[in-house]
N, C-alpha and C positions, 0 to 999 in steps of 0.2 A: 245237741239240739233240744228245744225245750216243749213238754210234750204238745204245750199249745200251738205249735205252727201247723200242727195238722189239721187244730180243731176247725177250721173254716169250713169242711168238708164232714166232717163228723158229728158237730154240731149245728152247723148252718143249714136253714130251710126257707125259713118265714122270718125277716129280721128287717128292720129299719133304725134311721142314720142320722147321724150329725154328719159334719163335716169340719176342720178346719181349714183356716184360710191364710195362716199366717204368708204361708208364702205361695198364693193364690195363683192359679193358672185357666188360660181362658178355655182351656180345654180339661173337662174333667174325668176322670175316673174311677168309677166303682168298683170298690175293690167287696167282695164276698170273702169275708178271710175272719181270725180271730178266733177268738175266747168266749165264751157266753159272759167274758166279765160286763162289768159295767164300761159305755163308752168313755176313749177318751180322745183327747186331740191329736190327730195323725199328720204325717207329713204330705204338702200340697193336696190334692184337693181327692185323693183317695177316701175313701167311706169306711172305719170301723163298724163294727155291729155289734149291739146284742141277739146273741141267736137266739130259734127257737129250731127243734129239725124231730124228724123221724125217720128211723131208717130208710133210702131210700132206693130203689130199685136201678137209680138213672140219675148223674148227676146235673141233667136237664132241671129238675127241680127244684133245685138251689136257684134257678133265675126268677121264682116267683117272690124272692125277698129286694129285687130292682128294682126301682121307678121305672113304669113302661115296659119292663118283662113280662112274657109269658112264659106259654110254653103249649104245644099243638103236640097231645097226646096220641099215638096210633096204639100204642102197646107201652108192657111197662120196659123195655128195652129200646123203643123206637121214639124217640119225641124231638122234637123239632123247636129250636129257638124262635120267639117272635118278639119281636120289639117295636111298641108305639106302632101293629098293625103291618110290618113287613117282618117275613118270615124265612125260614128256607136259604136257598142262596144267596138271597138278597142281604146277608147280615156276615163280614168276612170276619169265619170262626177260624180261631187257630186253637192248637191241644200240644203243649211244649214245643211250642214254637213254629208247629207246621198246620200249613193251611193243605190238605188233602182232600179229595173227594170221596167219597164211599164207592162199594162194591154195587147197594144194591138202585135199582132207577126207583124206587117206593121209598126211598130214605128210609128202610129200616135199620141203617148204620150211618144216624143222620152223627155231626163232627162231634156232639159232646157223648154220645155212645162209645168214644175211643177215650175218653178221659175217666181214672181211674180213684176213687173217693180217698182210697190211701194215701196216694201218691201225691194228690194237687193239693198246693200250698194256698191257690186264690182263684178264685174267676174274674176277671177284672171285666166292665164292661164299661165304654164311654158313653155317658151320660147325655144326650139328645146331636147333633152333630158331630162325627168321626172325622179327624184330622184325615190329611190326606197321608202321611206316615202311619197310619195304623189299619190298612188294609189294599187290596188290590180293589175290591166291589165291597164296596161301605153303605150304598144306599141305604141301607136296612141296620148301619149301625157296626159298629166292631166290638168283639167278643172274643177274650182271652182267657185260655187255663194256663197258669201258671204250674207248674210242678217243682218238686221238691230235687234238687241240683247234688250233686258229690259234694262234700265238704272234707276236706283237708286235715282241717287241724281237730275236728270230732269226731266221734266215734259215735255211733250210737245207734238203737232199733227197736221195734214199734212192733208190736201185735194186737191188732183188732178182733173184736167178735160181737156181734150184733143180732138182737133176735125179732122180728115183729109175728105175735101170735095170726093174723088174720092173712089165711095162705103161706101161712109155715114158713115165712124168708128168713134169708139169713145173709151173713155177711161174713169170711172169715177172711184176714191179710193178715202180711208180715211183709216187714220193711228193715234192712241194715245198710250200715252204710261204716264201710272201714276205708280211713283215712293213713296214708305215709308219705316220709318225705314230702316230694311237689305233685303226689298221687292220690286219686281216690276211685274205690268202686261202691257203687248204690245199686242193690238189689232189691228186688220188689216179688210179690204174688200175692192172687187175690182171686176170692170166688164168691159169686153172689147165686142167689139159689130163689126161687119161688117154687114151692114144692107140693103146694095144691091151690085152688080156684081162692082167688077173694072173693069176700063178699060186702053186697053193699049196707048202705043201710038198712035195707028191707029186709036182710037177711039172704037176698037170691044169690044165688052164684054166680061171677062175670066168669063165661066162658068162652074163650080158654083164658089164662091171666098167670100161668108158668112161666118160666123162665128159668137161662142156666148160663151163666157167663165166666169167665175165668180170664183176668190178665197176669202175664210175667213180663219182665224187662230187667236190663240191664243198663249202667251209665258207666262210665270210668271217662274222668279228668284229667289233664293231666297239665300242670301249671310250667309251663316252657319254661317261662324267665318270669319276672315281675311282672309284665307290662303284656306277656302273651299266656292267652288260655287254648287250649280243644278240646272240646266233648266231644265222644262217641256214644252212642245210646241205639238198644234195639228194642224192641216193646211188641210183643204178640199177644193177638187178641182172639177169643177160640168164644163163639158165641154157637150154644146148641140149642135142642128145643124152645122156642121161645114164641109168647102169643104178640098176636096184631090184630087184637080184632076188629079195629077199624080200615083193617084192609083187606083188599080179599086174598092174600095169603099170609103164612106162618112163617116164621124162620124155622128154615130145617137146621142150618148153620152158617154162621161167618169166622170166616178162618183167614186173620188178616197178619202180616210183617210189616211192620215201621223200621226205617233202619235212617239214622240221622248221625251227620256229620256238624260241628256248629264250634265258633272261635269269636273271640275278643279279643280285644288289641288297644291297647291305648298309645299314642303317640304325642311328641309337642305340639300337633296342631291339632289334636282331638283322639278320636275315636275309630273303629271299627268293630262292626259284628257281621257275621255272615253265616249262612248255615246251605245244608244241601241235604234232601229227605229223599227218601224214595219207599213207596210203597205197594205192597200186592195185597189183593184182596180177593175171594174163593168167596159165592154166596151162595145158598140155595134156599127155594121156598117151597111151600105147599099151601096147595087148599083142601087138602085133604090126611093130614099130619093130624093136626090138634085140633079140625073141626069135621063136620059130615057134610059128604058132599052128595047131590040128590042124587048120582048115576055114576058108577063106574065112568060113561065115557065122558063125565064133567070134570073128571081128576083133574089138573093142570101142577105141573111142577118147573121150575125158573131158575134155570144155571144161570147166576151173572158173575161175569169178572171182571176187574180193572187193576188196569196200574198207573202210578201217580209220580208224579214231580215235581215237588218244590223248592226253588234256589231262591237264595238273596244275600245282599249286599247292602248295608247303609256308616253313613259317614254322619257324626255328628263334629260340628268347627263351630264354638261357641253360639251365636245366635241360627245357625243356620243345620238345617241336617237335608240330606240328599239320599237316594239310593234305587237299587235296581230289583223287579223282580220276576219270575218265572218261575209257571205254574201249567203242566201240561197233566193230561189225563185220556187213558182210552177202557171204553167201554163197550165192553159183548153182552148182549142179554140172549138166552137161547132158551124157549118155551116147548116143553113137551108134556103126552102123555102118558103116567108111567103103565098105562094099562093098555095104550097102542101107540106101539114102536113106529106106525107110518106118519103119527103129527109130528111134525115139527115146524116150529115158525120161528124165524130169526126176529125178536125185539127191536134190539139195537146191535147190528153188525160194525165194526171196527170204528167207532165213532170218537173223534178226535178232539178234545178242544185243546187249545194252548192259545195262553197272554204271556205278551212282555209289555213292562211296564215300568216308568222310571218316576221317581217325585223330587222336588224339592218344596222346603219349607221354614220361614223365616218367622221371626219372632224378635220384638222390641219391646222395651218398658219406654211408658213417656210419662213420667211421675207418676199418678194415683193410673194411669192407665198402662194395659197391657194389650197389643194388638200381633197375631200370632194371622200369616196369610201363606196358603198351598197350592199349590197346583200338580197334576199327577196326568200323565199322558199313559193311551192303554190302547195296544193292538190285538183285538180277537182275532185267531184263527180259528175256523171248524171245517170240520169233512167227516164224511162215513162211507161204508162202504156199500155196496151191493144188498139185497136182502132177497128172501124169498120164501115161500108158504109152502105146505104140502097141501095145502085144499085149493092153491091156484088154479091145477089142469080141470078140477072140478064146478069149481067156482068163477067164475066170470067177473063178478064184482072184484074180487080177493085178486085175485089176476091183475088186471085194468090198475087198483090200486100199487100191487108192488110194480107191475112196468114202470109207470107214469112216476113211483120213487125212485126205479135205478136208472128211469132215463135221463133226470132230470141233473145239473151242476150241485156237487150237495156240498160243495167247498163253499165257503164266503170268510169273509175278514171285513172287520169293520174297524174304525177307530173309536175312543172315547175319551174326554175329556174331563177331570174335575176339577173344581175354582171353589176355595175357600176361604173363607174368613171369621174370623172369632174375636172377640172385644170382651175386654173384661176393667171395669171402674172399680177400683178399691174407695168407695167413701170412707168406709173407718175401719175402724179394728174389727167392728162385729157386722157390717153390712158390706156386700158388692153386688154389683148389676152386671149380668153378664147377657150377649148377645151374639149370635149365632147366624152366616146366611151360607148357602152354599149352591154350587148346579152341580150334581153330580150323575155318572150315567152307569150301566151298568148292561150286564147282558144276558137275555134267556137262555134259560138251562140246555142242556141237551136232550132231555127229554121233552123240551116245546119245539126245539126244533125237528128233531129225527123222530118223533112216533109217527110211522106212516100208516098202519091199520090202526082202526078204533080200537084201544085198550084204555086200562086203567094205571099204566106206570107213569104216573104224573108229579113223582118225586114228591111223593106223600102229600097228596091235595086230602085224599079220602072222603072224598064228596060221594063218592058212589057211581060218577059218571064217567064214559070212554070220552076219548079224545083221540082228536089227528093236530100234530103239529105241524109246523111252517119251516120249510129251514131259512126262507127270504125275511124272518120278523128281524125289525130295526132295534137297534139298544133304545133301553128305556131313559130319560131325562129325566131328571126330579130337580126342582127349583124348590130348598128348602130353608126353610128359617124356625127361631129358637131363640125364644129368649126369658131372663125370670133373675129372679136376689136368692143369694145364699143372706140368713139373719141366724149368728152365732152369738146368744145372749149369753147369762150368767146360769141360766134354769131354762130357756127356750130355747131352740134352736128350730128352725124352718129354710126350704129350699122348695119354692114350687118353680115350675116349668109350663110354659103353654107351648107350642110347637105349630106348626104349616107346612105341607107341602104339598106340589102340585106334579103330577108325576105324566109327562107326555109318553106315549105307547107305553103305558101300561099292560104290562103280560096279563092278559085275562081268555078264558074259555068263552067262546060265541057263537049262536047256533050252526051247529054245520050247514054249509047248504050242496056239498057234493051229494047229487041222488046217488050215485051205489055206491060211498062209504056210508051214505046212511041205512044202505040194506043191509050191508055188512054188519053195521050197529046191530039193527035191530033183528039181525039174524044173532049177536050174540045177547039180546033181551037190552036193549036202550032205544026205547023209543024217539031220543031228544039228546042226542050224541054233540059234543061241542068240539072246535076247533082252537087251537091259539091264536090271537089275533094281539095286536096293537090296538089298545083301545088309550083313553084319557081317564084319569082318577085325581081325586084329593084323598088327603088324611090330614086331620088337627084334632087337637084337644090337649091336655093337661097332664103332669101327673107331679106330685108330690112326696116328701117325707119330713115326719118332724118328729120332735122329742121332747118332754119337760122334766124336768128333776121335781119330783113331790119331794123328797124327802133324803138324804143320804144315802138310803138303801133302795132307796124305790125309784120308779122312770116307767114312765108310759109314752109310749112311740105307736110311729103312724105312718103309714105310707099309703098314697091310694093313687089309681091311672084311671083315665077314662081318653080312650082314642077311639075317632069317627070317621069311617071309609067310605066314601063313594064313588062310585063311576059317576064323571062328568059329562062321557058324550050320552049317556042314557037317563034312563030315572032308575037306579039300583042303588044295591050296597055292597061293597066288597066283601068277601066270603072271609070267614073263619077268623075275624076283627072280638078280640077279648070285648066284653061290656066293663062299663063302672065296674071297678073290682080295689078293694085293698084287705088291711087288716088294721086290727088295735091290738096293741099286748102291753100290760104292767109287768115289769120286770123287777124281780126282787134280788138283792146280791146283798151276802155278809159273811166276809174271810172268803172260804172256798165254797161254799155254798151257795148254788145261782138255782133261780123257778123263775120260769113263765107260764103267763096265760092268755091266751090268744085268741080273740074271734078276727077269723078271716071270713070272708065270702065276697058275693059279687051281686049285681043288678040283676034284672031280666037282661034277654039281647033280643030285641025284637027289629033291629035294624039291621036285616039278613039279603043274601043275596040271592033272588029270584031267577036270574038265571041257574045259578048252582042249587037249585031248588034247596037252599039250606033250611032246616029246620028252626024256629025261634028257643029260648029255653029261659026257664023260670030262674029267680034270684034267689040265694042260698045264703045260711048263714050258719058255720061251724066252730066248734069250741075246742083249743087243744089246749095242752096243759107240759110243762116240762119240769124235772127236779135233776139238776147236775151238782154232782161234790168233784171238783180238780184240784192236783196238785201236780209239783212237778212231774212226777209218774204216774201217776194214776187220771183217769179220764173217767166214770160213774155217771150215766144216764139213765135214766127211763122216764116212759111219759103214757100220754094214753092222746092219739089221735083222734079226733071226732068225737069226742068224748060224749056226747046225747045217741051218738050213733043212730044219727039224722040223717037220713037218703036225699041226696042231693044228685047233679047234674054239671058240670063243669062244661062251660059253651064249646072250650078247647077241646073237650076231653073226644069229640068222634062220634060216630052213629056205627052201632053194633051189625055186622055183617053175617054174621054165625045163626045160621038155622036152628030150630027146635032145640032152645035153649028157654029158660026161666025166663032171663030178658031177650024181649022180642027183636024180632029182624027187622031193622028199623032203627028202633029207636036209640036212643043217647044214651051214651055207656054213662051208665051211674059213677060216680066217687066212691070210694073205698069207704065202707063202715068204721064202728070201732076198732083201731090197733090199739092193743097192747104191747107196749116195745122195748128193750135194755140194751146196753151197749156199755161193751169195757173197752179201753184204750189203755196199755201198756205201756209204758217208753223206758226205757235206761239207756 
């Protein structure tokens, strides 16, 4: 294997795209993968890159080089996929093939926290509309890790090390993989380290901003016959000390088992793949770990558990592909304090969700056109079970609340529907029109439905505010469309995108109006506690990337997004919506020697959501810089992040929870200052 199929993860950060089109499809995908080489033309409508990267803590980060990616920072271990404005569950993530849930209800082990920088070959994400084969709840977009498979007939393995001066991180793997006969095994380990506070450009300290993470796994192959494959794969993930300071607790630890079964088959009339996951997950937090808490009897600490299930089935027969899927999941939260053994409060007690869910999807050429149409049918089930307080017999409010939750039916099932269609006109070799419509539906989390006392486990909002959820709220409808030209010239290439969609019962937070959960609030300091409700929203706007050849050695690229959210049935704006944001980098490449230079940054965002009393934040503009020499075996990086070591604010990046610290309680956690960074990659 050749050392560059790693680099997409190694090297990738801040990167933008050509595309080719020779054999153009109406559904595209971004692929995050590659060589810092210069681009070239790829097969179907996947994206090459030129990188640019710095080591990073989270391979969430690599989605800031996507058209319409974000990324919704809590910590540097906790970050949250956003795309064109929906975020969180709404975007169906898989990480070698399995779509799982996390341990914790604050998505501090949101799905690309279990994806491993060594190991993943590509991130692939579909570029504005998500066929309906490419996820279960797509509203928000599908998102793929790719990882690096057994191989047979090669041998070969990989050592990484990677250093960034600003908070001492570090990065060290190793990856082999021994192939025989119709056999192979792929071992892996990895450990990522933040070893003191970063700091911004001001020079303050973000506290806390540690971290300590380690994955291992295993794969073996094993090729039946010609025509029949099975992997087996196990993967554990051991997450210790690690900050959130945009929430108000720490990871104490995530201690999680993947264990996957998975098979290909090809026959005369097509295809088969199927796979079967299952996993456990052990979480614990603190507010009083890696930050100060005002009083002994304010400590709170959050055992949560779960375990997961993901199965499926799909059949591809020339123009058509079909398949089945199922995805079950249960979740305990249990809240204590570790300085009195008499609190306890059950979060989330035995709380169930499972879908099944089947598709089929067709696709024709009709000359210069290609028309590709889906439909995907989807049964939620949910239930939880009983819960209960230790401040009930005391409390009357707290009481009144948990009754009125275990009296109440907490079962419900809905159905859901999605209808798609996608159009793509080939005019020439170097232009096509492509167009996009869809209804797709989707369903609130479990944390909107089962929070039955006012908390803050809103599956990583980090707004600052409690809530009570609904277990009666209806799936959400989004009526969405998409459309824009791929232009592949000789020396230009562009692809911009405008988008629309209107999204009925929208999940959003609404003032409570129960009088004692709002005592309850504001017995726990929230004056203006919200509820989930079904409300109505839009989101549209744009986003782009492009490229031009100055010269043989040289290319300057460009990608920028700008998406806009509003509540429709009020006068607001959807909470935690990226502003104008891209980047510009000149790219230089001769032999094995690649540099970049990059300003990224972003607008103000002053189109905030007043309910969520969100903060506005100013526009920023940073300078990085990169120098890579590769060769088959050797991989030579370093760079200097931020290079003015200019204090900025990222809209994404959260508002600081952490008392008597440098940066204030309050306000928006700064950007990271100057890094200094290196990076070697080994391969034979």
């Amino acid at each position: 294997m050749r050392l560059n199929v790693l680099s997409g993860l190694l090297i990738s950060m801040y990167a933008v795209s050509g595309a080719s089109w020779a054999d153009a499809d109406p559904i595209e995908v971004i692929v995050v993968k590659g060589q810092v080489a210069k681009q070239t033309r790829v097969d179907s409508d996947s994206v090459a890159t030129p990188n640019y990267a710095v080591p990073t803590s989270d391979l969430a980060d690599l989605l800031k080089s996507i058209p319409g990616a974000n990324v919704n920072a809590n910590g540097p271990v906790s970050k949250i996929a956003q795309y064109r404005g929906l975020y969180g569950d709404k975007i169906a993530t898989s990480v070698d093939g399995l779509s799982l849930a996390g341990a914790g209800p604050n998505a501090m082990d949101a799905p690309l926290s279990y994806g491993s920088q060594l190991t993943t070959e590509s991130i692939e994400m579909t570029r504005g509309i998500a066929p309906v084969s490419s996820g279960i709840d797509t509203i928000g977009g599908s998102l793929k890790v790719n990882t690096i498979g057994p191989e047979i007939e090669h041998n070969f393995s990989h050592l990484l090390g990677q250093y960034s001066a600003n908070g001492n991180q570090s990065q060290l793997g190793a990856l082999t993989n021994i192939g025989w006969k119709s056999q192979a095994l792929l071992l892996h380990v990895e450990q990522n380290k933040g070893n003191s506070e970063v700091e911004d450009g001001a020079g303050r300290e973000i506290v806390p901003s540690v971290y300590d993470k380690q994955q291992f796994g295993i794969k073996y192959l094993n090729q039946i016959t010609q025509n029949h494959q099975i992997t087996l794969s196990y993967q554990g993930v051991n997450t210790g000390d690690s900050a959130s300071p945009a929430l108000p607790m720490d990871i104490d630890f995530i201690d999680t088992d993947r264990v996957k079964a998975a098979g290909e088959s090809e026959f005369d009339w097509g295809q088969m793949n199927w796979h079967i996951g299952w996993q456990n997950a052990r979480h614990g937090m603190s507010n009083s770990l890696l930050r100060p808490v005002k009083s002994p009897m304010m400590a709170r600490y959050n055992r949560a558990d779960s375990t997961g299930i993901d199965a499926a089935i799909a059949f591809e027969l020339e123009q058509w592909q079909f398949g089945l899927d199922y995805q079950q999941s249960i979740h305990d939260s249990l809240i204590t304090n570790p300085n009195n053994p008499m609190m306890v409060v059950d979060n989330f007690k035995d709380v169930e969700s499972q879908v099944i869910s089947a598709y089929g999807q067709w696709h024709e050429d009709f000359g210069a056109n290609t028309l590709k149409l889906g439909v995907r049918g989807k049964q939620y089930n949910f239930d939880a079970g009983d819960v209960s307080h230790s401040m009930a017999m005391m409390n009357p409010n707290i009481k009144y609340l948990m009754d009125k939750f275990n009296a109440q039916d907490k079962s419900t099932s809905q159905f859901g529907v999605d209808l798609v269609a996608q159009w793509l006109y080939k005019q020439s070799d170097t232009v096509n029109w492509r167009a996009s419509v869809a209804r797709k539906q989707s369903s609130p989390s479990y944390q909107q439905r089962y929070l039955w006392v006012p908390m803050q486990a809103t599956g990583g909002l980090a707004d600052g505010r409690t809530y009570i959820g609904d277990v009666d709220l209806d799936l959400e409808t989004a009526y969405q469309t998409d459309f824009g030209f791929d232009y592949l010239g000789d020396k230009l290439t562009i692809s911009p995108r405008v988008f629309w969609q209107k999204i009925d019962g929208y999940v959003q937070g609404v003032p409570l109006t129960d009088m004692k959960a709002k005592m309850v609030a504001k017995m726990m300091g929230d004056d203006d506690p919200l509820m989930f409700a079904n409300t109505d929203a839009k989101l549209y706007g744009m986003d782009m990337d492009a490229s031009y050849d100055l010269h043989e050695n040289w290319r300057l690229t460009m990608n920028a997004t700008y998406t806009r959210g509003e509540r429709t049935d009020t006068d607001d704006n959807l909470y935690r919506v990226a502003p104008l944001s891209g980047q510009v980098a000149l790219n230089w490449q001769q032999n094995a020697w690649r540099s970049q230079l990059v300003l990224r940054g972003a607008a103000k965002q002053d189109k905030i959501s007043n309910i969520q009393k969100e903060q506005t934040s100013a526009g920023y503009g940073v300078v990085d810089i990169l120098t890579a020499y590769e060769n088959d075996n050797w991989l030579l990086k370093a760079g200097i992040s931020n290079l003015l070591d200019k204090e900025y604010a990222d809209h994404l990046g959260g508002i600081n929870r952490v008392m008597g610290q440098e940066i204030a309680q309050g306000e928006r956690l700064p950007g990271y200052g100057r890094q200094i960074w290196a990076s070697v990659l080994i391969s034979w």
